[in-house]
C-alpha angles and dihedrals in degrees: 000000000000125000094229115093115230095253098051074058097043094039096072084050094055096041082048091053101043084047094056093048087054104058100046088055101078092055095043078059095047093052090050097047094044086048077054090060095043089044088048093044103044091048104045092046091066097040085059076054093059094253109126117235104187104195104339111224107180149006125190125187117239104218088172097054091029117097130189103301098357107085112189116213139188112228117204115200139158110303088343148072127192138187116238122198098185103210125193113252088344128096103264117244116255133182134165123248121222 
């Protein structure tokens, strides 16, 4: 039998594991925090078009339909979803989806 007690061997596994959560933490916070600025940003750039956008809830970047400089987005709001191309200098494009 070893001379170790099972809690001086379970006790670095615990340390390791609370260590690990967190670390990840703080970048669990940072990609929340960066989806809150796209969310922000997208919604508030086609209010500034004239679209309403009632309690935004999501936005999810569309890297299929995105080109260099023209990120494509899907807005969830209230009772509608749009479909957001951000253009530079330009008014973005904006279409509802159904």
């Amino acid at each position: 039998m070893s001379s170790f007690s099972r809690s001086s061997r379970i006790q670095p596994l615990a340390t390791g594991a609370l260590a690990g959560v967190l670390f990840l933490l703080p970048c669990a916070y940072a990609a929340a925090q960066e989806q809150n600025v796209e969310l922000r940003i997208v919604a508030d750039r086609i209010r500034s078009q004239g679209y309403t956008c009632r309690n935004p809830s999501s936005v999810e970047r569309s890297e299929a339909e995105s080109m260099p400089n023209e990120p494509v987005y899907v807005l969830q709001c209230d009772g509608i979803s749009y479909r957001v191309r951000l253009i530079p200098d330009q008014a973005a494009e904006v279409s509802e989806i159904k």
